[in-house]
NUMARLO-231956 format. One record per residue (C-alpha): x, y, z; residue in three letters; chain. Coordinates in steps of 0.05 Angstrom, whole numbers, plus 5000, padded with zeros to 4 digits. Example, Ala and Ser with C-alpha at 12.3 -4.5 7.8 and 13.67 -1.06 7.14 Angstrom:
// residues 2
[[5246 4910 5156] "ALA" "A"] [[5273 4979 5143] "SER" "A"] 
This chain:
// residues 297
[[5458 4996 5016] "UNK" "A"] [[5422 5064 5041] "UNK" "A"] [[5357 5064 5038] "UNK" "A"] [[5297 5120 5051] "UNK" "A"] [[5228 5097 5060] "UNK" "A"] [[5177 5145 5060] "UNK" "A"] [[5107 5139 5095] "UNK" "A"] [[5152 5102 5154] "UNK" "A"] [[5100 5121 5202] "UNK" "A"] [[5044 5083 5159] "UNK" "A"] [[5014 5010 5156] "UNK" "A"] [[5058 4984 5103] "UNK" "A"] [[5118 5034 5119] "UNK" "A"] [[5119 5006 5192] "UNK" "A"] [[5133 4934 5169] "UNK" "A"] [[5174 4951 5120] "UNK" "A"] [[5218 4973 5158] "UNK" "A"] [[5232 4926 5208] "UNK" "A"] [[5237 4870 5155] "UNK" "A"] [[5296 4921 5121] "UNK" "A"] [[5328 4931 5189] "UNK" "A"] [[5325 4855 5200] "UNK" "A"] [[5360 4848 5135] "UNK" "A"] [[5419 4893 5152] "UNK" "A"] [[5399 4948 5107] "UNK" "A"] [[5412 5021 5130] "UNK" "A"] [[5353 5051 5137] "UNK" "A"] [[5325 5127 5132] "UNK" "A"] [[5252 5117 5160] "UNK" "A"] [[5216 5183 5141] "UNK" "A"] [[5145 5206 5149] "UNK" "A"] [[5099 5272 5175] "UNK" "A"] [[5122 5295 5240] "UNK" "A"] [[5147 5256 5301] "UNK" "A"] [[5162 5173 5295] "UNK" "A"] [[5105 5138 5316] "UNK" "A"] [[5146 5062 5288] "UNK" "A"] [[5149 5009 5343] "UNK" "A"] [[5212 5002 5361] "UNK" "A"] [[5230 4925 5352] "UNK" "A"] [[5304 4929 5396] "UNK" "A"] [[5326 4972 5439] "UNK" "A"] [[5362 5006 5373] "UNK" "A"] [[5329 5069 5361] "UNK" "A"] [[5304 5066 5294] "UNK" "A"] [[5333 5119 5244] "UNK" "A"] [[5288 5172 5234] "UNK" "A"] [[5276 5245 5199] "UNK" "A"] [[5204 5281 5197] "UNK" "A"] [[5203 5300 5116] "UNK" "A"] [[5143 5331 5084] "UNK" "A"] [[5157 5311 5006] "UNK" "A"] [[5113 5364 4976] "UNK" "A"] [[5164 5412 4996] "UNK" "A"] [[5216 5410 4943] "UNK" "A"] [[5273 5442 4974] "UNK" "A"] [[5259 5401 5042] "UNK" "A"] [[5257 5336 4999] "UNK" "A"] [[5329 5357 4965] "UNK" "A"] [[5361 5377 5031] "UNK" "A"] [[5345 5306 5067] "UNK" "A"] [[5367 5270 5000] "UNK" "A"] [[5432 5316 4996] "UNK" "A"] [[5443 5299 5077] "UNK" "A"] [[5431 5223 5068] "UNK" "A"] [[5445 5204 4994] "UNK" "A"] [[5403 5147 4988] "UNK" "A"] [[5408 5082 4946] "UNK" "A"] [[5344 5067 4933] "UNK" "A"] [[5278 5104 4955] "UNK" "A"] [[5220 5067 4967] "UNK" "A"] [[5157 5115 4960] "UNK" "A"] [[5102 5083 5000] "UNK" "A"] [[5064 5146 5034] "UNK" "A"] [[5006 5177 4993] "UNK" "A"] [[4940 5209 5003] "UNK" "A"] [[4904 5142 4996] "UNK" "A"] [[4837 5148 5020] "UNK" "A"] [[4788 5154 4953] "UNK" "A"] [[4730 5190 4979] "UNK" "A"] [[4786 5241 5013] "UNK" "A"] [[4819 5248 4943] "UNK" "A"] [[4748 5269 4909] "UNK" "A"] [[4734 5330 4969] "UNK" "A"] [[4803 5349 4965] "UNK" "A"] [[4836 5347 4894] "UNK" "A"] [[4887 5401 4896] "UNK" "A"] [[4913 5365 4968] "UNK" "A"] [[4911 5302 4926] "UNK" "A"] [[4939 5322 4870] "UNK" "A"] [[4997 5353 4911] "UNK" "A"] [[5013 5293 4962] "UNK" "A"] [[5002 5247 4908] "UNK" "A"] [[5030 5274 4847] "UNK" "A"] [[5079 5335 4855] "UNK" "A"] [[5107 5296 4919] "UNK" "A"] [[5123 5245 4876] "UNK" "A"] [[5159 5287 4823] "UNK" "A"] [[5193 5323 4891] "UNK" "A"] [[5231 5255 4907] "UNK" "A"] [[5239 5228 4841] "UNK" "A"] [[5278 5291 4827] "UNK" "A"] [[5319 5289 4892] "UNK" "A"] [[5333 5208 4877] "UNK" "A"] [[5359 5224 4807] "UNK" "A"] [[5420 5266 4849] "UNK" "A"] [[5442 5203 4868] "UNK" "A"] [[5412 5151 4820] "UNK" "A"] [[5385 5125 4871] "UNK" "A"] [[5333 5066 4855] "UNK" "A"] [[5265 5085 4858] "UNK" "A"] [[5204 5042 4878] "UNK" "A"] [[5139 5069 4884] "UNK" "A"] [[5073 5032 4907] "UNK" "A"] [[5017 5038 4865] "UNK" "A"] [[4943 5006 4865] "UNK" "A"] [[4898 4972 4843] "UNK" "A"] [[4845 5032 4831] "UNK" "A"] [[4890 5051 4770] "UNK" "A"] [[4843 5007 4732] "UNK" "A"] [[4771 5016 4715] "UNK" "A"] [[4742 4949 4757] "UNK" "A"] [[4706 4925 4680] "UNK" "A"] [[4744 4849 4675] "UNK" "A"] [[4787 4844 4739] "UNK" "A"] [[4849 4800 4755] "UNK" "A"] [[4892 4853 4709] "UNK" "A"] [[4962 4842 4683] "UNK" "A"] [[5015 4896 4685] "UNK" "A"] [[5008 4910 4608] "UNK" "A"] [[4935 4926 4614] "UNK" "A"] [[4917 4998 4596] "UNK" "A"] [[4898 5038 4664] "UNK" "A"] [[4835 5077 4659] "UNK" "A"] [[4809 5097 4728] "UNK" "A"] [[4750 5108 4747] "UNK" "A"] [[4759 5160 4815] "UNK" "A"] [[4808 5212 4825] "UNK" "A"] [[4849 5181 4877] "UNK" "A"] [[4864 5124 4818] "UNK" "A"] [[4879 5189 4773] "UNK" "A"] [[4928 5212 4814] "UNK" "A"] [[4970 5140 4819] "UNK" "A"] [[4962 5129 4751] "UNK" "A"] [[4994 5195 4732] "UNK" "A"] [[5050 5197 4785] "UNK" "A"] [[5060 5124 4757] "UNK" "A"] [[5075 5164 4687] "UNK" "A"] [[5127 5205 4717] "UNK" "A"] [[5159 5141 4747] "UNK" "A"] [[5169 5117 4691] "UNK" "A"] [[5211 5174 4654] "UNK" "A"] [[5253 5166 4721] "UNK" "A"] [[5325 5173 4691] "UNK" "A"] [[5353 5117 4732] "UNK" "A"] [[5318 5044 4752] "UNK" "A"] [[5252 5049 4774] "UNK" "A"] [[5199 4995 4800] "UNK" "A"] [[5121 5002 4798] "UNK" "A"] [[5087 4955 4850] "UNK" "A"] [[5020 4962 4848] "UNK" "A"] [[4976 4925 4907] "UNK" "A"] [[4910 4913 4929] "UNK" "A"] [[4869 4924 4994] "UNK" "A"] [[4922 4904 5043] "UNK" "A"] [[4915 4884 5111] "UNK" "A"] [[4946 4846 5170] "UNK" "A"] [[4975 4863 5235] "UNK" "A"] [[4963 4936 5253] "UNK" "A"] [[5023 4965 5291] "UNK" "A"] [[5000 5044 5293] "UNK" "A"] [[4971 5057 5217] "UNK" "A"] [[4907 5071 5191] "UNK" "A"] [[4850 5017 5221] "UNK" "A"] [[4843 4959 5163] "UNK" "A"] [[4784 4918 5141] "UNK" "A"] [[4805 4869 5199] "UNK" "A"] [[4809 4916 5252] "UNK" "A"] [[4745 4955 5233] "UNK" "A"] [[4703 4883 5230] "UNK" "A"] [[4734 4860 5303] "UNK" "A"] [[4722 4926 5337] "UNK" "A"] [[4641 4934 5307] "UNK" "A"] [[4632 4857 5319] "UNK" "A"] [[4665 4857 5390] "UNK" "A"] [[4613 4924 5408] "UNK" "A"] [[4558 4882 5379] "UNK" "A"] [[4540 4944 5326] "UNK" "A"] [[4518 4921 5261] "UNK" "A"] [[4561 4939 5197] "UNK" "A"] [[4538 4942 5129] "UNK" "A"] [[4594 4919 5074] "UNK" "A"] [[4597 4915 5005] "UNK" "A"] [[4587 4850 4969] "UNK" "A"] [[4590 4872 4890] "UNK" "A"] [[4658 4890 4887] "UNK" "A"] [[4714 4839 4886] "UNK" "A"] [[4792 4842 4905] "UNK" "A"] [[4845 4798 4925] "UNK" "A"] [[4865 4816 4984] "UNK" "A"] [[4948 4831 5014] "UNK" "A"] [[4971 4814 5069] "UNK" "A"] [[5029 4859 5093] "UNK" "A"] [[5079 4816 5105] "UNK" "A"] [[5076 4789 5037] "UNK" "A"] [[5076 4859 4998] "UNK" "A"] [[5137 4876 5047] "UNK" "A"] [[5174 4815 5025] "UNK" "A"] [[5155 4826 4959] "UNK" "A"] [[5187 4892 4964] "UNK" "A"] [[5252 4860 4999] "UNK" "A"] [[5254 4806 4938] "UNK" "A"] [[5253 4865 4895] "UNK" "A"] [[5315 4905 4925] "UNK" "A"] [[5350 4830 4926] "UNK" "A"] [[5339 4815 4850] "UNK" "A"] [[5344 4887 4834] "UNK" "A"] [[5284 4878 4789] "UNK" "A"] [[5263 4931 4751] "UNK" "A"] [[5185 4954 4710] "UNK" "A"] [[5122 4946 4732] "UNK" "A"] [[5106 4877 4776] "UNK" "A"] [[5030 4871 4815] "UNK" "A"] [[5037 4842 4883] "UNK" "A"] [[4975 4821 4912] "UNK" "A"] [[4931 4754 4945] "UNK" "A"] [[4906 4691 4900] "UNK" "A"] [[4838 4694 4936] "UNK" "A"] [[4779 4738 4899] "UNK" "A"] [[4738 4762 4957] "UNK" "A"] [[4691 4812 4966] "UNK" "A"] [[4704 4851 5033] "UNK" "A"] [[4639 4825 5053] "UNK" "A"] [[4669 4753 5049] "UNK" "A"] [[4726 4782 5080] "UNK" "A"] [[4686 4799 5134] "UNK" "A"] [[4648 4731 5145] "UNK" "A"] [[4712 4695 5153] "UNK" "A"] [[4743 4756 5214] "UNK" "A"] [[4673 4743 5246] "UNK" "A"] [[4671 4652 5242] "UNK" "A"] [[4757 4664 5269] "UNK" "A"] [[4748 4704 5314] "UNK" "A"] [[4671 4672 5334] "UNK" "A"] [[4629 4729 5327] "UNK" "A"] [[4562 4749 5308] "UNK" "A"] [[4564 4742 5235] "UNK" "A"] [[4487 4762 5225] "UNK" "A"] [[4508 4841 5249] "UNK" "A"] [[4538 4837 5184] "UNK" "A"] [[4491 4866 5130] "UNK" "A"] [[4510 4849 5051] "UNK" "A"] [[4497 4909 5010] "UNK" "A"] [[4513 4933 4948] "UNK" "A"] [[4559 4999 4930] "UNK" "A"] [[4502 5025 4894] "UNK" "A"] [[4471 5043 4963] "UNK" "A"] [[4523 5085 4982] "UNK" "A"] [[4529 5152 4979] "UNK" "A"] [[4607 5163 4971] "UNK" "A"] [[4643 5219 4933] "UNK" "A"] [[4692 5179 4897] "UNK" "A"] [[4663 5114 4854] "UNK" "A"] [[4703 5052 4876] "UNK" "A"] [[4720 4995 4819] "UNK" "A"] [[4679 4938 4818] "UNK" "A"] [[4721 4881 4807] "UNK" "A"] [[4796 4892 4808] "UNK" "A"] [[4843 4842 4821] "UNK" "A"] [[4916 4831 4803] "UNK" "A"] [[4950 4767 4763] "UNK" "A"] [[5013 4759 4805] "UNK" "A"] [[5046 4714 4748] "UNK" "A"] [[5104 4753 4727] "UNK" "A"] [[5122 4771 4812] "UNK" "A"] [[5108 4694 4819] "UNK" "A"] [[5163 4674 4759] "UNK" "A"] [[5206 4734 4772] "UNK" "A"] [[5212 4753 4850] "UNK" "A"] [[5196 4679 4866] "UNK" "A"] [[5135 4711 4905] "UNK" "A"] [[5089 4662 4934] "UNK" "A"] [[5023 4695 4979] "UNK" "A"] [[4995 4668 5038] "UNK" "A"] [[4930 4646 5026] "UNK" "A"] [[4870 4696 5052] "UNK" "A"] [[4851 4645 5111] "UNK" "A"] [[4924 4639 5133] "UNK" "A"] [[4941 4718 5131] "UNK" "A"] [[4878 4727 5170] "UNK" "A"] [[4901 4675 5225] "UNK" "A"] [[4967 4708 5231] "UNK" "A"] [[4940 4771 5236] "UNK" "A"] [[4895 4748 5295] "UNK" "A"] [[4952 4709 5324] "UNK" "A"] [[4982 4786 5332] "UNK" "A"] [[4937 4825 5357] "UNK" "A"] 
């Protein structure tokens, strides 16, 4: 099976490929400008700089490769940068997405795209797939409508929608973990938010989640996330008692002090039942994904 991944140069897209590599899948790693993956062999990793909002550059690598499946994990994911910058939004995360679902339908190629958490409104938390999205910033706007065009996809398609994930960090965008270590380990104190609740992913779950996917070739909507219900201030107690640091630099606050452009849901959360009963997905507890994650770096 050929497969492209997009955002290959990302936190997610960097493990996700190695795990697809591992598996003997043939592998199109793609991203914005040159590879930045770690190379895990001497095997140079298979790689093609592809900017997706560019339709006819999109249908020229799709025509050149003729992909399988495509698995859509690059977006403009940062909230506050999605509120500044709509139209830039709007065009990574939306018309992007309509660029490579029309190249994929070419080939019929399966299409999974990862989704969030921020789709929904943050009123009851611990959602199901079938609840209604309503969100409440533009960033979840802009998922929740390139969801929509996902699902008219004319071939099989797979939503996974995920939640504030983090683990080992091989080049990506710093995570919660990596941002507590490095303001802990300079002794600077770091304010984080203790009214809004998630259950936290660790990477290497939500990429073997994904590989479960392509092996069952399960199709709809499926939410892959943690079991634990943390607040990233909890999350950040438990980085500074592993790793032995000055927990009292941490300061508990509440979002309302914050002066952010883009309001963040208060308490989201995914049910993983139906990945649990029908990807046999099982998460590593927060403590554990934390401890591997540390055992990494």
């Amino acid at each position: 099976m050929k497969i492209l991944v997009t955002g290959a140069n990302g936190f997610l897209g960097q493990h996700l490929v190695k795990l697809l590599l591992s598996n003997g899948f043939s592998v199109l790693a793609t991203g914005r400008g040159p590879a930045r993956l770690v190379q895990a062999s001497a095997t140079p990793i298979p790689y093609q700089s592809l900017d997706f909002t560019s339709r006819e550059e999109t249908l020229a690598v799709f025509r050149d490769f003729q992909p399988d499946m495509v698995i859509h994990t690059a977006a403009m994911s940062k909230p506050d940068e999605c509120a500044l910058f709509p139209e830039q939004a709007y065009t990574v995360n939306v018309k992007g997405t309509l660029n490579l679902l029309e190249a994929g339908a070419t080939s019929k190629a399966h299409f999974i795209f990862l989704s969030t958490d921020f789709i929904f409104d943050g009123e009851k938390g611990m959602y199901l797939e079938t609840d209604p999205p309503a969100p409440v910033n533009y960033y979840g706007e802009t998922k929740w409508e390139a969801e929509k065009k996902v699902q008219a996809y004319p071939a099989d398609w797979t939503i996974i929608r995920t939640v504030l994930v983090y683990g080992p960090n091989y080049s990506g965008r710093k995570n919660i973990i990596d941002i507590v270590k490095e303001k802990l380990q300079q002794g600077e104190p770091y304010s984080v938010v203790d009214d809004q609740l998630r259950t936290p992913t660790f990477v290497e779950d939500l990429a073997g989640a994904i590989l479960k996917e392509i092996e069952k070739k399960a199709n709809g909507i499926f939410h892959v996330a943690g079991e634990d219900m943390l607040s990233p201030y909890a999350m950040a107690c438990r980085v500074a008692a592993a790793l032995a640091l000055d927990a009292s630099l941490l300061k508990r606050v509440n979002a309302s002090i914050f002066k952010e452009p883009a309001r963040r849901p208060l308490k989201t959360g995914l049910n993983i039942s139906k990945a649990t009963t029908q990807l046999g997905y099982q998460p590593l507890s927060f403590d554990e994904g934390l401890r591997r994650t540390l055992d990494q770096k």
